[in-house]
TORTOR-84267 format. One line per 2 residues: number of its first residue (from 1); their letters; for each residue x, y, z of C-alpha. Coordinates in steps of 0.05 Angstrom, whole numbers. Layout:
<pts>
NUM> A> X Y Z  ... $
</pts>
This chain:
<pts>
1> XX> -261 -505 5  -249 -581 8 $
3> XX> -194 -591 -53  -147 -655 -23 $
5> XX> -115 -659 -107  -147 -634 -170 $
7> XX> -129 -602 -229  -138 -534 -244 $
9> XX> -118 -476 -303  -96 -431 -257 $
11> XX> -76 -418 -181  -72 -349 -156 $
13> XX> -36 -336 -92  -64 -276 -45 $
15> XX> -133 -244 -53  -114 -175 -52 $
17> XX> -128 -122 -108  -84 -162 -157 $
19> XX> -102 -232 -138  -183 -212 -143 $
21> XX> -163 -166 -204  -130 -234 -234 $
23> XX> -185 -278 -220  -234 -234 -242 $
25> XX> -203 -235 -310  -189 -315 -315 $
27> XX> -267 -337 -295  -286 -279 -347 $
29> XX> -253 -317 -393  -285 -379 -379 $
31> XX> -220 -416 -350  -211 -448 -276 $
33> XX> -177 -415 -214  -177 -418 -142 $
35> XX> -161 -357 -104  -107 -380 -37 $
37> XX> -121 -325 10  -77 -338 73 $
39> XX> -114 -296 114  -190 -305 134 $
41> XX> -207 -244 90  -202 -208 23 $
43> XX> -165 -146 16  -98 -163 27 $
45> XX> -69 -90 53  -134 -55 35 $
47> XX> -169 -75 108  -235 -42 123 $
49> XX> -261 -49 200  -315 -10 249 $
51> XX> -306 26 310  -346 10 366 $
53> XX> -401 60 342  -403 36 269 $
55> XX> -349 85 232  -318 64 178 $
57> XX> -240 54 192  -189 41 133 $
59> XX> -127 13 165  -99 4 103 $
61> XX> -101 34 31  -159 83 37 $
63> XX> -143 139 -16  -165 132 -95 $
65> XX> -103 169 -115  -104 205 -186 $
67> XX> -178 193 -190  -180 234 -257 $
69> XX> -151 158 -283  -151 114 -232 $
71> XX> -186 49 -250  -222 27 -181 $
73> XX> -269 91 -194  -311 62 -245 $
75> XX> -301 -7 -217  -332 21 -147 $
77> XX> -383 52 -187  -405 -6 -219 $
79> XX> -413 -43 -160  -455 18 -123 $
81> XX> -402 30 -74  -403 106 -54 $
83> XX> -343 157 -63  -321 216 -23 $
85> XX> -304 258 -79  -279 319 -25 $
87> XX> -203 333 -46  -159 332 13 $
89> XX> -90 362 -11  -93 438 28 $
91> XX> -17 443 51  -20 515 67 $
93> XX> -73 501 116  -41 445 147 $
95> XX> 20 497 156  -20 551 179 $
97> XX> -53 505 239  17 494 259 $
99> XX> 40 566 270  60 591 209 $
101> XX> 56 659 183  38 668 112 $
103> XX> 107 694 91  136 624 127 $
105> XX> 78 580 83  96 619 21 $
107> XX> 178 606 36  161 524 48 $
109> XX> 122 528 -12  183 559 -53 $
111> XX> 227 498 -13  176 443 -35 $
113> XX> 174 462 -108  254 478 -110 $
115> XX> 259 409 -79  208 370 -128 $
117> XX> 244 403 -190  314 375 -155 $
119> XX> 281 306 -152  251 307 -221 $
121> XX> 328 330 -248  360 279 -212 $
123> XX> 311 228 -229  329 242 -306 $
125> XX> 407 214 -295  431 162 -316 $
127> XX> 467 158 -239  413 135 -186 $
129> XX> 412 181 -122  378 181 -61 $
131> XX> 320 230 -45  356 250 14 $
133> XX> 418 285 -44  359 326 -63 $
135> XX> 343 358 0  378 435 1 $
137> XX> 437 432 61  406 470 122 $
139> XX> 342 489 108  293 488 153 $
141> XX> 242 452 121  282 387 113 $
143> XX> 250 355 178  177 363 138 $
145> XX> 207 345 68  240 279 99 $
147> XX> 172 258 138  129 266 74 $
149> XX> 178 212 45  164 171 97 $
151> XX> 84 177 92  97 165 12 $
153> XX> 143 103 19  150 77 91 $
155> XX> 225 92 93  279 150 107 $
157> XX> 297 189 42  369 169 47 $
159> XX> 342 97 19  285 114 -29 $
161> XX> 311 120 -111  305 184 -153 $
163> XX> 297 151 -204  227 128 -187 $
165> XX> 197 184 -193  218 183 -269 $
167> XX> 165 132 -281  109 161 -225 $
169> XX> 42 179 -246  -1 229 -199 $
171> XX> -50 281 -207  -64 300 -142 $
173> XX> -133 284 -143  -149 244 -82 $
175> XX> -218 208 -74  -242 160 -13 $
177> XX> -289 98 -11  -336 123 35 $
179> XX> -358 47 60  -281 36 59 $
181> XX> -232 5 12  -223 -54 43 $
183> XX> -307 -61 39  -297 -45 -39 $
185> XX> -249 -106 -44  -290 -150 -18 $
187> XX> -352 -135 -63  -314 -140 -121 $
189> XX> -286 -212 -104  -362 -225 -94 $
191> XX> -372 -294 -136  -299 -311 -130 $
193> XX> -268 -374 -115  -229 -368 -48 $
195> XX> -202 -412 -5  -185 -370 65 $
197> XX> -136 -395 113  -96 -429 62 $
199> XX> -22 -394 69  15 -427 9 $
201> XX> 77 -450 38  108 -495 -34 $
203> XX> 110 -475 -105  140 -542 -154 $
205> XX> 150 -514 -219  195 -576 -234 $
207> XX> 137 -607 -280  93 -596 -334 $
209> XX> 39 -570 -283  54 -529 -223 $
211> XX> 39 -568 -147  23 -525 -90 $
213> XX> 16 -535 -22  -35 -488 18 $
215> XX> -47 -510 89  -72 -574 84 $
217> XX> -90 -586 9  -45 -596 -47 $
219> XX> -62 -583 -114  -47 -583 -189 $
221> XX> -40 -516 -240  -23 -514 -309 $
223> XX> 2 -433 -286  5 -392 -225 $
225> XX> -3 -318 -213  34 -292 -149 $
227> XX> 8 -232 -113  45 -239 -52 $
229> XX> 83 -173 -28  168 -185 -45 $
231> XX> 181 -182 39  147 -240 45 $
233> XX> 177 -279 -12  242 -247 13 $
235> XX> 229 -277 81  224 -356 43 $
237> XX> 157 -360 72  141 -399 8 $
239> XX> 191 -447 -22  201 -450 -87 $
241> XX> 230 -518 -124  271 -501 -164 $
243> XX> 286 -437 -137  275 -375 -163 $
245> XX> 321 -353 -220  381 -307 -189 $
247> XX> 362 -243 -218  286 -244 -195 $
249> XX> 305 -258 -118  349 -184 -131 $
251> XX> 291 -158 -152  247 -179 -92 $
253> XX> 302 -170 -56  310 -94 -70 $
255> XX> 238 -72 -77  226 -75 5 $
257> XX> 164 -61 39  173 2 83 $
259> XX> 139 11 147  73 56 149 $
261> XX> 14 49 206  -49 77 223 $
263> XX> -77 97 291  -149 113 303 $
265> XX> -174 145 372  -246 164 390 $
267> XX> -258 242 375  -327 255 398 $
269> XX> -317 332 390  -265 369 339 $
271> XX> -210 401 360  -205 472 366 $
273> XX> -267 491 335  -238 456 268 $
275> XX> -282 429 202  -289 354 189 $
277> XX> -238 330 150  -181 375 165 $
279> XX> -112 358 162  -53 380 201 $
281> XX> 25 363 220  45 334 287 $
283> XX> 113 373 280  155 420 231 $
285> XX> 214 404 261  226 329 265 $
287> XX> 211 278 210  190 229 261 $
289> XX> 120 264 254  55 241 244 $
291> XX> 6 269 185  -68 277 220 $
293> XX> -135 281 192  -199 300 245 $
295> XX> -255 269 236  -253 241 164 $
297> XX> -314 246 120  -348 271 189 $
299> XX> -339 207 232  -324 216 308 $
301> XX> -245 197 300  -174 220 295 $
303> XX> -125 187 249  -57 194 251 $
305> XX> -14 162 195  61 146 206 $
307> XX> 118 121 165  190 91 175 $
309> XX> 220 85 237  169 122 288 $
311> XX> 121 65 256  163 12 259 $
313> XX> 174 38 340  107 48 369 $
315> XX> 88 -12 325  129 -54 371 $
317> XX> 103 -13 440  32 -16 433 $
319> XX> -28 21 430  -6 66 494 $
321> XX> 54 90 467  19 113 408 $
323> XX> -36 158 438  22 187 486 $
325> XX> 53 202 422  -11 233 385 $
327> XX> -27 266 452  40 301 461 $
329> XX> 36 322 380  -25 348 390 $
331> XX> -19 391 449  41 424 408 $
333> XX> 3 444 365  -59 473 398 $
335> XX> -38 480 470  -46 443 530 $
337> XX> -121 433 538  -142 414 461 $
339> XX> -166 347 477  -180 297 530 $
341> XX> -144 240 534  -141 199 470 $
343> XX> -170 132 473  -146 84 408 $
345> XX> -209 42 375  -153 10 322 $
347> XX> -87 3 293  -49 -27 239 $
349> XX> 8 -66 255  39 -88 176 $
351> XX> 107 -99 200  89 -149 240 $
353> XX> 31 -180 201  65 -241 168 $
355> XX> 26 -242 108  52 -158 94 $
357> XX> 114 -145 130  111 -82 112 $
359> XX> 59 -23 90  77 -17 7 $
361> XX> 145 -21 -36  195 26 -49 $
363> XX> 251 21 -98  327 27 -63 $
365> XX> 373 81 -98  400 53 -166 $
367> XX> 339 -7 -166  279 26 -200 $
369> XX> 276 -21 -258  271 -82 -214 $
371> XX> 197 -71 -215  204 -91 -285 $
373> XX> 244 -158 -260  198 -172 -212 $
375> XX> 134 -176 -259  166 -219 -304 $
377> XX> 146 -284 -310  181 -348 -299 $
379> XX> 186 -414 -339  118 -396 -374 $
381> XX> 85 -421 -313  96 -364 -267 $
383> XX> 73 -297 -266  77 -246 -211 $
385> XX> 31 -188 -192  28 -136 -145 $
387> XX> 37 -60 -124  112 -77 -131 $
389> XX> 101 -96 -205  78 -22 -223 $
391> XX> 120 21 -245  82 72 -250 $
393> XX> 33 68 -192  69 34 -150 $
395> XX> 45 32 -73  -27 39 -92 $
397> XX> -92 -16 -105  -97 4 -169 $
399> XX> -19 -3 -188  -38 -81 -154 $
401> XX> -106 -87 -196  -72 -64 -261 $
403> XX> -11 -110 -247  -64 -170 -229 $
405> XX> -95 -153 -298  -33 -153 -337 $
407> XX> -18 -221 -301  -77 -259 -325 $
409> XX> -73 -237 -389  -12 -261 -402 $
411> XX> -26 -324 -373  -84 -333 -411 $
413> XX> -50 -320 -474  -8 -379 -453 $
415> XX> -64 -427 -438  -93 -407 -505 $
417> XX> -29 -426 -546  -32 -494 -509 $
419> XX> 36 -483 -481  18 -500 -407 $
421> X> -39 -546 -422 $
</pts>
C-alpha cells in the first residue's frame, strides 16, 4: 500500500487477533484505518503453515480454550471455518502412558487439586506470591506441577504471580481450528486494510494528530490502537515522542513474554499402537519436559510443546537438538525401539522472532494489575490492545480479540465526541 502522507481516523499497529479485531470494529463503523502489519502476514502469534504433505501445522496459538464462551467460536463459524470439537484434557491417561499405576495417578491427582486449592488461597491475599510458594516441599510431583507452569506461561513458577489466577477464566473445554488458527485469522482480516512489511518504528503524539513512521511511509492519525506484544515495546523497537508516561513502561515492563515453542516431526505410523490424538509427558521427573500430542486431529505428525528455559535452549541449538531431545523423551517412555528417527517438518522460534520475543505474557509476583495499566490509554490518542491487556484471558486470541474490541470502542467513542478530530 502506497501511503507517502495522508490523513487518517485511525492507525492500528500489528495485525494480530487484536489489531484485525480493532479494525474490524472501526470500518464497521464507517471510520478510516490502516492496519501496519510488520510482518508479511496476518496472525501475529497465531501462525498457520503445511507440512510437506499438506497437514495443517499451528506453530502458534492453536487451542479455542473455554469454548463454552470463547468468542472466536461463533466468529469461525460465521466465516465456515471448521472446528475440532474432540476435548483433549485426559491427564490420567497421559500418566498412565508414562508408567503409572492407578494408585500413583489417583495420589498426583490428590497433589494437583491440593496444589490448585493452595494457588487459588494464595491468590486471594492481599500479599502477591510466587506459584513456586504453592508447591508442597518434597513431593514428588513438583517436577510435573512446575513444567505445566511452564506450558501455561513460558516461565519457571518461582516468577509467575498468584494473584493471576484471581482474575483467570477457564472451563476446560478445549476446541481446535481444524484448517488452523492462524488460517482463521487470516479469513477474518479478509477485506481489511493492511499494509505488510511496514514495522512501525516512531509514534509522535506531540500534536493534535498522531505521525507514524512504518518502513518507508509516514503518516497522519487522529488516534492509534497498539497491538504490539509489551517485549517488544520493552525492547524500544518503536520510539515514542514524548515517551511513554512512567507508570505504563512498569507495566510493559513487568508483563514479559515467556518463552514457549513448538516442534513438529513427520509420524507416518503412531507410536505404540496409540489412537490419534493422544497425549503424553516426556518426563515425571524433570520440569524441563515436553507435553506431546501424536498425530493431532489424525495428521501424520508429532508435536511437542515446550516452555521456559528448555525452549528458550533448543530454540537457540536448532532443529537437531530438538529431535535428539523428543527422541531421547520418547524412548523413555516406550522403550528403545518406539520410533525411527524423528525428522522435524517445523518449528517455532518466538524468542527470537523480533516482532514476538516471546510466546504470550505472564504477570511477575506482586504485578497482576499491570494488565490493567497496560490497556489504558494515553493522552486520548493512544490506546493499547493485546493478550497482555486481558485480565481475564490473558495468553489467549480471544483475550487479544476482546482487548482489540474494547480498544476501538473506546477510540471511537473519542472520535465521536470530536475530541481527536
Amino acid at each position: 500500500m502506497d501511503m507517502a502522507e495522508s490523513d487518517i481516523d485511525m492507525a492500528i499497529v500489528g495485525a494480530g487477533a487484536a489489531g484485525i479485531a480493532a479494525a474490524r470494529r472501526v470500518v464497521a463503523a464507517g471510520k478510516s484505518c490502516i492496519l501496519l502489519e510488520a510482518r508479511k502476514r496476518a496472525g501475529g502469534r497465531a501462525w498457520t503453515v503445511h507440512a510437506p504433505d499438506g497437514s495443517v501445522i499451528d506453530l502458534g496459538a492453536a487451542w479455542m480454550h473455554s469454548a463454552e464462551q470463547n468468542p472466536m467460536v461463533p466468529l469461525a463459524r460465521s466465516v465456515g471455518s471448521p472446528i475440532s470439537t474432540r476435548n483433549q484434557d485426559d491427564w490420567p491417561k497421559r500418566l498412565r502412558l508414562s508408567g503409572l499405576s492407578p494408585s500413583e495417578i489417583a495420589d498426583f491427582s490428590q497433589a494437583q487439586d491440593a496444589y490448585l486449592a493452595r494457588v487459588d488461597a494464595a491468590a486471594q491475599l492481599s500479599e502477591d506470591r510466587p506459584i513456586a510458594a504453592c508447591l508442597d516441599t518434597g513431593s514428588r510431583w513438583n517436577p510435573l506441577l512446575s513444567a505445566m507452569t511452564t506450558w501455561n506461561t513460558g516461565s519457571s513458577p518461582d516468577k509467575v504471580s498468584t494473584t493471576a489466577r484471581r482474575y483467570r477464566s477457564y472451563t476446560g473445554t478445549n476446541w481446535r481450528p481444524e484448517h488452523g488458527y492462524g488460517h482463521l485469522l487470516e479469513q477474518l482480516a479478509g477485506g481489511l486494510p493492511i499494509a505488510f512489511g511496514a514495522p512501525v518504528t516512531m509514534i509522535d503524539w506531540s500534536g493534535q494528530s498522531v505521525r507514524v513512521t512504518a518502513g518507508d511511509m509516514t503518516l497522519r492519525a487522529s488516534c492509534v490502537i497498539l497491538t504490539v506484544p509489551p517485549s517488544v515495546l520493552a525492547a524500544e523497537a518503536v520510539t515514542f515522542f514524548p515517551k511513554l508516561p512512567a507508570a505504563k513502561v512498569t507495566a510493559i515492563e513487568e508483563l514479559p513474554l515467556g518463552v514457549n515453542n513448538k516442534i513438529y516431526f513427520h509420524l507416518p505410523e503412531t507410536i505404540d499402537g496409540l489412537p490419534d490424538d493422544t497425549h503424553f509427558v516426556g518426563s515425571l521427573t524433570n520440569s524441563a519436559t515436553g507435553s506431546y500430542q501424536i498425530r493431532p486431529m489424525g495428521r501424520p505428525l508429532l508435536e511437542m510443546f515446550l516452555g521456559d528455559a528448555i525452549a528458550r535452549t533448543l530454540e537457540s541449538e536448532g532443529a537437531a537438538a530438538m529431535a535428539d531431545f523428543a527422541g531421547s523423551e520418547i524412548r523413555q517412555v516406550f522403550g528403545s525401539g518406539a520410533v525411527k528417527p524423528l525428522a522435524p517438518v517445523a518449528a517455532s522460534g518466538w524468542l527470537n522472532d523480533p516482532y514476538s520475543r516471546g510466546g504470550y505474557s505472564y504477570a511477575m509476583p506482586g504485578r497482576a494489575e499491570q494488565r490493567d495499566v497496560l490497556a489504558a490509554p494515553v493522552g486520548e490518542r493512544l490506546f493499547f490492545a493485546g493478550e497482555a491487556c486481558s485480565k481475564n484471558w490473558h495468553s489467549t486470541v480471544h483475550g487479544a480479540w476482546t482487548t482489540g474490541e474494547k480498544a476501538a470502542a473506546a477510540a471511537l467513542a473519542h472520535l465521536d465526541e470530536g475530541s481527536l478530530r
